[in-house]
Each structure stands twice: as C-alpha cells, then as structure tokens.
TILUMLUM-915927 format. One record per residue: residue number from 1; chain; z negated, x negated, y of N, C-alpha, C in turn. Coordinates in nm, 4 decimals. Atoms other than C-alpha are relative to their C-alpha. Layout:
REM residues N
+-----+---+----------+----------+----------+----------+----------+----------+----------+----------+----------+
:   k : c :     n.c3 :     n.c1 :     n.c2 :    ca.c3 :    ca.c1 :    ca.c2 :     c.c3 :     c.c1 :     c.c2 :
+-----+---+----------+----------+----------+----------+----------+----------+----------+----------+----------+
: NUM : A :        Z :        X :        Y :        Z :        X :        Y :        Z :        X :        Y :
...
+-----+---+----------+----------+----------+----------+----------+----------+----------+----------+----------+
This chain:
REM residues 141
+-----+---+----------+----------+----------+----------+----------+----------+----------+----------+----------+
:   k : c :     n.c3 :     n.c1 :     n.c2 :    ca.c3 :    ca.c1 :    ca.c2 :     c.c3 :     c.c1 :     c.c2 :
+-----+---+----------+----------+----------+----------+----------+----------+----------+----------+----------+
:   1 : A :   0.0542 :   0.1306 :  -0.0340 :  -2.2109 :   4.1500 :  -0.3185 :   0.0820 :  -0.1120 :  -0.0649 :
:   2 : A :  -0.0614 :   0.1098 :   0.0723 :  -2.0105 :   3.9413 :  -0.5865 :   0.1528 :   0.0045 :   0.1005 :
:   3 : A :  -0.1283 :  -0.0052 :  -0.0819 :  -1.6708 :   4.0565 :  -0.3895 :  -0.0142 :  -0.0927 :   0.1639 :
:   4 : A :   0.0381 :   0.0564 :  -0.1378 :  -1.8391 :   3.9316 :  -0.0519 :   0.0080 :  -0.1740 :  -0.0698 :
:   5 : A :   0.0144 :   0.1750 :   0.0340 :  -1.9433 :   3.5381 :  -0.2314 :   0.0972 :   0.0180 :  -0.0368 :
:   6 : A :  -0.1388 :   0.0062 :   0.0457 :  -1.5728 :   3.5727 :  -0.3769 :   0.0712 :  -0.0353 :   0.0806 :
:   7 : A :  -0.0438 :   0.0585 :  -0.1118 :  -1.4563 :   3.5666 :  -0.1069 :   0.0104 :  -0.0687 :   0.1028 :
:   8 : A :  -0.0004 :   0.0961 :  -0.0485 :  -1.6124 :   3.3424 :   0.0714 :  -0.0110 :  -0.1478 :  -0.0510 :
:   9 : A :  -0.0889 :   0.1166 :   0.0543 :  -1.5848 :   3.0577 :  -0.1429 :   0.1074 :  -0.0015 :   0.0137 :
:  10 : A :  -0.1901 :  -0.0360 :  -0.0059 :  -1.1855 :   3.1646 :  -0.1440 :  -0.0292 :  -0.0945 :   0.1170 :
:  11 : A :  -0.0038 :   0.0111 :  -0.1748 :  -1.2479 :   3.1052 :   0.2578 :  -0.0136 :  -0.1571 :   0.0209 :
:  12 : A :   0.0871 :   0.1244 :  -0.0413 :  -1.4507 :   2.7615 :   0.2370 :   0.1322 :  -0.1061 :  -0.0910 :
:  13 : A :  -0.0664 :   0.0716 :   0.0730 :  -1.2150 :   2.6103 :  -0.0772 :   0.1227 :  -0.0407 :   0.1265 :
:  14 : A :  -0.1113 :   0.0212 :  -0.0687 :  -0.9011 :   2.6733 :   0.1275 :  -0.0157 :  -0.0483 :   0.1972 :
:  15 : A :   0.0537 :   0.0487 :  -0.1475 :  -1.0768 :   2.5469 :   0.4930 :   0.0032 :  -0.1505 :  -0.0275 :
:  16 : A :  -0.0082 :   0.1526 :   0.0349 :  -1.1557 :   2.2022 :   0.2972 :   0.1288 :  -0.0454 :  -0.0545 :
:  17 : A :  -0.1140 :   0.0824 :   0.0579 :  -0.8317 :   2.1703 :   0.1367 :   0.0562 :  -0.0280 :   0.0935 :
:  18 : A :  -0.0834 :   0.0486 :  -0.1052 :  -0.6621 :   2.1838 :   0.4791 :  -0.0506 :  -0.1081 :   0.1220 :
:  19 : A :   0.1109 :   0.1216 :  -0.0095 :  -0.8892 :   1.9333 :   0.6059 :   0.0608 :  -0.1584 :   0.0167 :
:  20 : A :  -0.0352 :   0.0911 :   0.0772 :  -0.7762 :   1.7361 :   0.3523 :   0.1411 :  -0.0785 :   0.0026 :
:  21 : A :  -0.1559 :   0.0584 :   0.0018 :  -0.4190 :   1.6895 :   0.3799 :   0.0216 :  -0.0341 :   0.1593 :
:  22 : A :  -0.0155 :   0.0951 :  -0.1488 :  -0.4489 :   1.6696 :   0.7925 :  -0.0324 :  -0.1265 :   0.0034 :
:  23 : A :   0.0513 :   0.1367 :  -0.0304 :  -0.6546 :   1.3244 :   0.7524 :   0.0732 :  -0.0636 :  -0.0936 :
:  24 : A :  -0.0923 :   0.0750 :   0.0434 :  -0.4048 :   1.1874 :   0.5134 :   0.1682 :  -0.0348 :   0.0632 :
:  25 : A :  -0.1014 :  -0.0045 :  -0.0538 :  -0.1198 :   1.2406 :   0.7074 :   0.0130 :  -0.1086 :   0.1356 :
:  26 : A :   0.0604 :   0.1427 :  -0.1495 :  -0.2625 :   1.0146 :   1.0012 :  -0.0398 :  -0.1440 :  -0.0716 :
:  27 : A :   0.0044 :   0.1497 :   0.1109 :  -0.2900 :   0.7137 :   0.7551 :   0.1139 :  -0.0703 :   0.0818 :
:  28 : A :  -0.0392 :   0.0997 :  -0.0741 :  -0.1749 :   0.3947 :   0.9349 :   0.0689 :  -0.0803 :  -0.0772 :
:  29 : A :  -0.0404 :   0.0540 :   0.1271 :  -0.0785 :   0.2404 :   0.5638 :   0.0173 :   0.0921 :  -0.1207 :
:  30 : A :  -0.0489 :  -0.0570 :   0.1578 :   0.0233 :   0.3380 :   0.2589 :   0.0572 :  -0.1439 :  -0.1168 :
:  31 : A :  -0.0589 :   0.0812 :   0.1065 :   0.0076 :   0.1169 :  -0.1031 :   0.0987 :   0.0239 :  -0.0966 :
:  32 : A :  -0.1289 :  -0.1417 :   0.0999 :   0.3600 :   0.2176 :  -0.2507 :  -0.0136 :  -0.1479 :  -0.1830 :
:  33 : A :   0.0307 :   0.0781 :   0.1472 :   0.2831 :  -0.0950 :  -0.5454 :  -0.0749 :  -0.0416 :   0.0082 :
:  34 : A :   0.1301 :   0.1185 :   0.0414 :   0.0034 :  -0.2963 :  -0.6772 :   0.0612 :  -0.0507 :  -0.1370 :
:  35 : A :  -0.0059 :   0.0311 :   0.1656 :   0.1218 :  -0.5122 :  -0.9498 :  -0.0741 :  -0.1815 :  -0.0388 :
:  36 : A :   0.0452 :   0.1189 :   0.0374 :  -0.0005 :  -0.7822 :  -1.1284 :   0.0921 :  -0.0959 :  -0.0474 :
:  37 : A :  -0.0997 :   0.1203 :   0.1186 :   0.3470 :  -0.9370 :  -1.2978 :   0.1324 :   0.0712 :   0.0959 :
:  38 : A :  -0.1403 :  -0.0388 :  -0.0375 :   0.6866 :  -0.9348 :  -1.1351 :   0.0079 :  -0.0338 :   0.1577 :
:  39 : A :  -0.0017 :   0.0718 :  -0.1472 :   0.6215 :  -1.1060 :  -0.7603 :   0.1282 :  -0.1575 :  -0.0425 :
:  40 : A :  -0.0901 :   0.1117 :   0.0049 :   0.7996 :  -1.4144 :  -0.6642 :  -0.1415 :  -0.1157 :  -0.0525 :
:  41 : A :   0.0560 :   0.1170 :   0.0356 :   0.6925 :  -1.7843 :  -0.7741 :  -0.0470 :  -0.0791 :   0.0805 :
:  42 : A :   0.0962 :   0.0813 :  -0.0745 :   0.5725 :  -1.9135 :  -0.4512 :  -0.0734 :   0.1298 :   0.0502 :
:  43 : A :   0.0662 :  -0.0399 :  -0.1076 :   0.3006 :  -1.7723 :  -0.2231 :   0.0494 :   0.0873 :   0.1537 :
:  44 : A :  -0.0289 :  -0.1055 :  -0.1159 :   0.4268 :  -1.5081 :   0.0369 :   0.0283 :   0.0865 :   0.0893 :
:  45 : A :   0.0145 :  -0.1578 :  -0.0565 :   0.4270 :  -1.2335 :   0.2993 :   0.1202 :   0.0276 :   0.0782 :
:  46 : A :  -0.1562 :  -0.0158 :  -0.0921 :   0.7578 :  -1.0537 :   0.4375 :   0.0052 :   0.0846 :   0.0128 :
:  47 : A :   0.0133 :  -0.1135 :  -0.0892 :   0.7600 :  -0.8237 :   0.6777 :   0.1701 :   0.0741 :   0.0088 :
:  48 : A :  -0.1470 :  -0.0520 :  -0.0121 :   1.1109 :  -0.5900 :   0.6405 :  -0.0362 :   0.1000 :   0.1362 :
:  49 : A :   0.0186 :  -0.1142 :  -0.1026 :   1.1864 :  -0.3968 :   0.9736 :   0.1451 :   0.0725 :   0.0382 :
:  50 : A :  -0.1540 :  -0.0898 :   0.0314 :   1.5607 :  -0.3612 :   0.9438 :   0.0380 :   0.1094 :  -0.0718 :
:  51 : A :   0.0016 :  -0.0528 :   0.0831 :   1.6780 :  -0.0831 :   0.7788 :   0.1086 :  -0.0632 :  -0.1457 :
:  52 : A :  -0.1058 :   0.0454 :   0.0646 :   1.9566 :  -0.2881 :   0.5968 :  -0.0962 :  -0.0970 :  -0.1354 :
:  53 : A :   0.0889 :   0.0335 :   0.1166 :   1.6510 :  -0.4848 :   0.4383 :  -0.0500 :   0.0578 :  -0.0615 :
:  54 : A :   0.1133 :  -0.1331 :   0.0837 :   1.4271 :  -0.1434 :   0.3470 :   0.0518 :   0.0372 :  -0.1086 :
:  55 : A :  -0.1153 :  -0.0422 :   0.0621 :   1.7480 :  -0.0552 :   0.2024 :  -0.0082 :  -0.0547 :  -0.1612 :
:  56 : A :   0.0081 :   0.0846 :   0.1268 :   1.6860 :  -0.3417 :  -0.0878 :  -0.0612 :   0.0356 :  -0.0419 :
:  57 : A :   0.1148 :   0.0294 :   0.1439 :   1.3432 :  -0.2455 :  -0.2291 :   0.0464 :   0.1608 :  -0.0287 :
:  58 : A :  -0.0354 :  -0.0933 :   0.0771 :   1.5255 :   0.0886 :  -0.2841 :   0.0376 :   0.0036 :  -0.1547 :
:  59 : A :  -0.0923 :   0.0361 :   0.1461 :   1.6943 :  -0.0939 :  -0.6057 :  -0.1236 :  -0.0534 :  -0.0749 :
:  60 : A :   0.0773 :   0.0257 :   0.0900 :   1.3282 :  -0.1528 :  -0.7141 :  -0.0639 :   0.1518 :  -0.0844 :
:  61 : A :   0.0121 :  -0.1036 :   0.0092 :   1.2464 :   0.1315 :  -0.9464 :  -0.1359 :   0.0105 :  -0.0054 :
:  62 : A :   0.1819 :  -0.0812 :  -0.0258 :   0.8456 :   0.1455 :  -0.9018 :   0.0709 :   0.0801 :   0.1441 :
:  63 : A :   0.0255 :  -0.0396 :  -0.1280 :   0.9524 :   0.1923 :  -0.5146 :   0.1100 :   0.1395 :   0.0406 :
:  64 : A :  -0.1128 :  -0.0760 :  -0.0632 :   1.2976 :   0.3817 :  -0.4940 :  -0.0149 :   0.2139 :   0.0029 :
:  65 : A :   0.0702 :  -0.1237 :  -0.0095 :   1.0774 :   0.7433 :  -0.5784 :  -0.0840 :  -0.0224 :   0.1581 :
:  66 : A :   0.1342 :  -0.0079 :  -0.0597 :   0.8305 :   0.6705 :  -0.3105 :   0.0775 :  -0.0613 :   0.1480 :
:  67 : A :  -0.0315 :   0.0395 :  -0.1592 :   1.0825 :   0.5744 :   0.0307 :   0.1043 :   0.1500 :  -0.0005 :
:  68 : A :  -0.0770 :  -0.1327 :  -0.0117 :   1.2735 :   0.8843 :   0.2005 :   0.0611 :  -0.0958 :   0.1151 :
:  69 : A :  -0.0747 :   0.0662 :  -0.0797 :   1.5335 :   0.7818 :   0.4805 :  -0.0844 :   0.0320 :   0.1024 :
:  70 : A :   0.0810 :   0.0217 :  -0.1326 :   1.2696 :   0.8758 :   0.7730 :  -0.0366 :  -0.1084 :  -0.0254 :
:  71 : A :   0.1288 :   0.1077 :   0.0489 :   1.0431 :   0.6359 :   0.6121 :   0.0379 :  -0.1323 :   0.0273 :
:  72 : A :  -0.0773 :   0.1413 :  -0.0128 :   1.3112 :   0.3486 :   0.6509 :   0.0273 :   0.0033 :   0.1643 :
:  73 : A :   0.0042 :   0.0536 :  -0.0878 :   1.3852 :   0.4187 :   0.9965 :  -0.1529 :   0.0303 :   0.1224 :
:  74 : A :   0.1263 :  -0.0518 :  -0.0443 :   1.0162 :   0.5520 :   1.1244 :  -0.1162 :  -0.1410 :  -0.0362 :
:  75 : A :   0.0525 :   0.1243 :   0.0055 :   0.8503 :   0.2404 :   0.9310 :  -0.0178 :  -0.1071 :  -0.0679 :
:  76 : A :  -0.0005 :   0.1383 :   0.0204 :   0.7763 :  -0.0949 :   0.8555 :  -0.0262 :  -0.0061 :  -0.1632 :
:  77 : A :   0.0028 :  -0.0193 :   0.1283 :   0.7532 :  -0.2391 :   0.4914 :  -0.0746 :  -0.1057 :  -0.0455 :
:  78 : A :   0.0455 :   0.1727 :   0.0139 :   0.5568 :  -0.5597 :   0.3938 :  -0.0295 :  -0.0478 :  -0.1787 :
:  79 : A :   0.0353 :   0.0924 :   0.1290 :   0.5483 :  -0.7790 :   0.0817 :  -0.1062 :  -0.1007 :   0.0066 :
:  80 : A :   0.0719 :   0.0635 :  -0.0167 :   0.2578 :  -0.9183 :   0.0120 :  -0.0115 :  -0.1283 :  -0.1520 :
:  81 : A :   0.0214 :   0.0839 :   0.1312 :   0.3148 :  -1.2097 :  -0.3049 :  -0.0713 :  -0.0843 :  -0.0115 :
:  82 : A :   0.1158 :   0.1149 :   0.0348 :   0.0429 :  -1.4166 :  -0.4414 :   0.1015 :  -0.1344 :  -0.1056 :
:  83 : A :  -0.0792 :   0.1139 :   0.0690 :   0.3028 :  -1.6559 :  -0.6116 :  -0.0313 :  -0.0421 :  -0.1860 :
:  84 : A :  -0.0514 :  -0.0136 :   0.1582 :   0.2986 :  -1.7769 :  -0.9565 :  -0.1686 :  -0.0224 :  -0.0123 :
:  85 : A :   0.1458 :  -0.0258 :  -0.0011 :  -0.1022 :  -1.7567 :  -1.1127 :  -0.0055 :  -0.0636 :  -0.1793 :
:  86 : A :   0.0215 :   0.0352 :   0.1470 :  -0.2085 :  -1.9227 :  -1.5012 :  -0.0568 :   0.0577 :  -0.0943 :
:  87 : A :   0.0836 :  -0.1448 :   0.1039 :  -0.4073 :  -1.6517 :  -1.6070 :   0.0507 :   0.1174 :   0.0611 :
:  88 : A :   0.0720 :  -0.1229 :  -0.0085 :  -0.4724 :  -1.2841 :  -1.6018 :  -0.0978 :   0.0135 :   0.1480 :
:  89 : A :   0.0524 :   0.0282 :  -0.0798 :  -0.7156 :  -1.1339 :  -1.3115 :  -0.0071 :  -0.0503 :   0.1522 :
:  90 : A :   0.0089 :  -0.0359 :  -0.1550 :  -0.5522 :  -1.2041 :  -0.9893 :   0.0604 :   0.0918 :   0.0129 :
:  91 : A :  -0.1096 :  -0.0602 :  -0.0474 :  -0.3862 :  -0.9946 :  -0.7621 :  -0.0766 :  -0.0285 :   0.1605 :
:  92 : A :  -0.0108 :   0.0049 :  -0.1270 :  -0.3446 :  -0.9284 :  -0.3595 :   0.0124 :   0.0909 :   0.0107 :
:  93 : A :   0.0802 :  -0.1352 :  -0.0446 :  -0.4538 :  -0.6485 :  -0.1497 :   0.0315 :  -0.0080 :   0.1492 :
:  94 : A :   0.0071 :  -0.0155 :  -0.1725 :  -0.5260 :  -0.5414 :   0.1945 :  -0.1376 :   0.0478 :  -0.0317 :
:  95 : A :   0.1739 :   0.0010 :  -0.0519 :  -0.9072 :  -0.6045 :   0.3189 :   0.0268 :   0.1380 :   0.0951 :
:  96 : A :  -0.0125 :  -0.1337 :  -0.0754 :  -0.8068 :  -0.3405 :   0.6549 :   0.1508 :  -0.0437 :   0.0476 :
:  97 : A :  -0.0975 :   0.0512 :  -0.0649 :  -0.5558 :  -0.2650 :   0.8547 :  -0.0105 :   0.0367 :   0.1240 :
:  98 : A :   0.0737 :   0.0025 :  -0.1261 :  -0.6145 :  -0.2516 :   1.2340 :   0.1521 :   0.0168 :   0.1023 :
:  99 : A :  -0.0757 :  -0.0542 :  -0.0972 :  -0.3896 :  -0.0876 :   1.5299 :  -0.0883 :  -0.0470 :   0.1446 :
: 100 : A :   0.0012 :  -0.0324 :  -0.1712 :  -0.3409 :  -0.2159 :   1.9010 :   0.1074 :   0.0483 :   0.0399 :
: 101 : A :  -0.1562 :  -0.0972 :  -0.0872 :  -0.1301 :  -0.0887 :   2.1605 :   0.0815 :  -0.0732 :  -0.0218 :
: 102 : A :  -0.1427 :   0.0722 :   0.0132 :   0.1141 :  -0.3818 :   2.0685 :   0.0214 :  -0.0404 :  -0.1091 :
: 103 : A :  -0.0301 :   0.0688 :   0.1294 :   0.0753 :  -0.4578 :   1.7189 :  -0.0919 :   0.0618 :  -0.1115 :
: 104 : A :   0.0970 :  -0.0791 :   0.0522 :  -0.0549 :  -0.3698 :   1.4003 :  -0.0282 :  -0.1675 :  -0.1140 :
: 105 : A :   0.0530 :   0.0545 :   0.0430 :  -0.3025 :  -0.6334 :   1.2391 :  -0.0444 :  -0.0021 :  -0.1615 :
: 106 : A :   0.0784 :  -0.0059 :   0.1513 :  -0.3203 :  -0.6538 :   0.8417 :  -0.0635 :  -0.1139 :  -0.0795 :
: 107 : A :   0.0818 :   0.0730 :   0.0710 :  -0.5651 :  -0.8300 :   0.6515 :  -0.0218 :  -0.0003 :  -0.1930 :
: 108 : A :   0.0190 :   0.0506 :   0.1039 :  -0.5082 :  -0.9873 :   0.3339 :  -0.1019 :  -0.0340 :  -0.0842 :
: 109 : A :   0.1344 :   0.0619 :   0.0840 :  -0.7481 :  -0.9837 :   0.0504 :   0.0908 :  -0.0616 :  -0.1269 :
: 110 : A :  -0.0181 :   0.0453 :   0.1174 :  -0.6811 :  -1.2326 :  -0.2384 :  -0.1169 :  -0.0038 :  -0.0905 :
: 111 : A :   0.1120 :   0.0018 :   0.1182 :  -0.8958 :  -1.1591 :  -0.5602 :   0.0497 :  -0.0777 :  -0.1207 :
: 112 : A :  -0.0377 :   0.0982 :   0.0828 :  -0.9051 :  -1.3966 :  -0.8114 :  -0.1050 :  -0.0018 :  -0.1147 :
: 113 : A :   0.1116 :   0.0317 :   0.0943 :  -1.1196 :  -1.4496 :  -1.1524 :  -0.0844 :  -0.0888 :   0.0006 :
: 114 : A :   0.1157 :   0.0769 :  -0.0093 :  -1.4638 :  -1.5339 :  -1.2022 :   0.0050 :  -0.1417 :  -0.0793 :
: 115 : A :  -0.0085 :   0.0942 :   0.0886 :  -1.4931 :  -1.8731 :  -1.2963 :  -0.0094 :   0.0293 :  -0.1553 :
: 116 : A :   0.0769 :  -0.0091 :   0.1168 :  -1.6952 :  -1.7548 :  -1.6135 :   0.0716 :   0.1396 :  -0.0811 :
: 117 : A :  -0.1281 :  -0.1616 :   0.0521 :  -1.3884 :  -1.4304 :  -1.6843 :   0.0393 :  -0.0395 :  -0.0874 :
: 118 : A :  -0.0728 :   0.0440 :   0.1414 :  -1.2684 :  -1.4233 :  -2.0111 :   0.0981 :   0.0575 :   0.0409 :
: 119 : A :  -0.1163 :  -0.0444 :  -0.0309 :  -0.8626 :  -1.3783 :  -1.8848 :   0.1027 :  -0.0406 :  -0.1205 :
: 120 : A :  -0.1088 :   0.0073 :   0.1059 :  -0.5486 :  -1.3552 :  -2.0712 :   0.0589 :  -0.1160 :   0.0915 :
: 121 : A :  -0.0648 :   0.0852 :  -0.0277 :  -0.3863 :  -1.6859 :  -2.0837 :   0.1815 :   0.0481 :  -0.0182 :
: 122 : A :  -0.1466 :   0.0178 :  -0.0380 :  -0.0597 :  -1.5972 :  -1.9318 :   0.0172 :  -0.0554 :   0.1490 :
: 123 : A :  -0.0415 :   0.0565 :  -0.1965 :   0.1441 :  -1.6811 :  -1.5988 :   0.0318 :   0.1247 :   0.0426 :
: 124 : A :  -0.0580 :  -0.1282 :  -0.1028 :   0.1615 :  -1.4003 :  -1.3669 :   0.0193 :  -0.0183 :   0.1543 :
: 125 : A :  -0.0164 :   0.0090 :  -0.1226 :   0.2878 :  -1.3092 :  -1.0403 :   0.0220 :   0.0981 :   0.0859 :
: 126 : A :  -0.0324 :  -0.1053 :  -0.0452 :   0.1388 :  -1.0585 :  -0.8462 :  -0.0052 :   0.0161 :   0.1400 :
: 127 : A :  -0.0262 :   0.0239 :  -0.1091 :   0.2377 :  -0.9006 :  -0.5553 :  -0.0222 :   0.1452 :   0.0392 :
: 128 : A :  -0.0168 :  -0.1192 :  -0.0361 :   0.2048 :  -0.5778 :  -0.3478 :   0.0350 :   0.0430 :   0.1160 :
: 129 : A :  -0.0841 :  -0.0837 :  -0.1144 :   0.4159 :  -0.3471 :  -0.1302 :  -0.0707 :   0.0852 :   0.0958 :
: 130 : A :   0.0270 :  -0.1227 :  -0.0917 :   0.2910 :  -0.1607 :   0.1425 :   0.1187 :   0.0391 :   0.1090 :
: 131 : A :  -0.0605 :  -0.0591 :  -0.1027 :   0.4253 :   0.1061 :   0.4128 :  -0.0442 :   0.0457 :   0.0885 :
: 132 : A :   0.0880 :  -0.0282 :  -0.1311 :   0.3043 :   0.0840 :   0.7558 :   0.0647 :   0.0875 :   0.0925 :
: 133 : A :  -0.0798 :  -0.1627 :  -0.0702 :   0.3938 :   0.4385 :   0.9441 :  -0.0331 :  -0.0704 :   0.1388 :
: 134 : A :   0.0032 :   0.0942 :  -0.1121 :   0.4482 :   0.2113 :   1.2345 :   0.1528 :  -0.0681 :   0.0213 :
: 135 : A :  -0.0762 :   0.1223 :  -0.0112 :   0.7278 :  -0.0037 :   1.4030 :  -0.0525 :  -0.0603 :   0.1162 :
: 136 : A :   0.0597 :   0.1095 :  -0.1097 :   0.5226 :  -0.2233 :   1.6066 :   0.0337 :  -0.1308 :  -0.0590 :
: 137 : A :  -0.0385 :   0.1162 :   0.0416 :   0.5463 :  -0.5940 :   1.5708 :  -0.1772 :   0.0099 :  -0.1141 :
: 138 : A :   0.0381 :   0.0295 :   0.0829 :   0.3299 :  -0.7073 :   1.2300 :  -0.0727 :  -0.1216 :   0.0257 :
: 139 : A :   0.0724 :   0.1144 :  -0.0543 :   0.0549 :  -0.9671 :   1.2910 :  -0.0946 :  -0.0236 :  -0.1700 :
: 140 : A :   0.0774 :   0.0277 :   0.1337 :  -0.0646 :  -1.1226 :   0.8696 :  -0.1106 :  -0.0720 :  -0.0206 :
: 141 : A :   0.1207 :   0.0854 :  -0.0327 :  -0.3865 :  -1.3023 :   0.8507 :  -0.0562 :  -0.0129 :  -0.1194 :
+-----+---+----------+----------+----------+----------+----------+----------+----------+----------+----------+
C-alpha cells in the first residue's frame, strides 16, 4: 500500500510540474530589471526593435545574462524610466499587458510614496526593462 501512495504522489508531483513550465513559456512579457537607482534624468519610455539597438542593453550587466540572440531577433525590448525622483519609494512597473492582432498594448504603473512615508532623502532614478516575446508594433499608455 505505501509503494502504491509512493507512487502516486511521484505521478501527481511530476504532472504539476509540467503544467508549470508549459504556462510560463506562453508569457507575453517578461521583467528582465526593476530598479530603483540608475535610470535616466528625465521621464521616459523606449521601445528598441532593431537588433543593432537590443544589441546595447547587452553592455548592461543586470541584463547581458538574461538576452540570448533569439530573444533579440524574436523580440521587442522596452525601457520604461521614471526620470530623476527626491526621495526613496518610487519606482515604475507594468499595470497589464494586453495583445491584439496588430499590436501589443502596455500599461504603465507609476508608484510613488505615501505622503505620510518615512523615505530616504536621496535622488533616485528608477527605471525598468522589460521583454515582450512579440514583434508587433508597441502601443505605451
């Protein structure tokens, strides 16, 4: 009887793990950074679709582990910078991200501190990278 439940847990573990890795593989996005310090000093979003541009955030070392050469010509790359900030406590995100037949729709979340946040008085500037397994045209909102 213990050999029989042995084995079927074995059965059920390895049924959910493969599951698991099919519904990640169909991911429409991917966050290859989130940072809080090291964006640019103004405010904004840049869509790379060349490979001659993808090519650049190779020379960043959070990103240059995390792109393979499909990835540059298969898909898209976007910078999302919140520009220069006086405290601690922000950063920039993605609310969703949304697929039509001609484009793919991402939605910007900016989070910012509570009025009443005790933040570190510095200047930061954050910004984050995503990789959209897509080359459709890019629509930012």
């Amino acid at each position: 009887m213990k050999k029989v439940i042995s084995v079927l847990t074995v059965f059920v573990l390895i049924s959910c793990g493969a599951k698991k890795g099919s519904e990640s593989s169909t991911a429409l996005y991917e966050v290859l950074t989130e940072q809080t310090d090291g964006g640019g000093n103004i405010r904004f979003f840049e869509i790379l679709t060349e490979p001659n541009e993808i090519l650049m955030l190779q020379n960043d070392p959070l990103l240059k582990d995390k792109m393979k050469q499909d990835d540059i010509n298969n898909s898209n790359y976007v910078i999302l910078n919140m520009g220069e900030k006086n405290t601690g406590g922000y950063s920039i995100g993605v609310e969703k991200v949304e697929e039509t037949d001609k484009n793919i729709i991402i939605t910007v979340k900016e989070n910012t501190p509570a009025q009443d946040a005790m933040v570190m008085q510095v200047i930061t500037y954050p910004y984050t990278v995503l990789k959209i397994h897509s080359k459709k045209e890019i629509i930012i909102k």
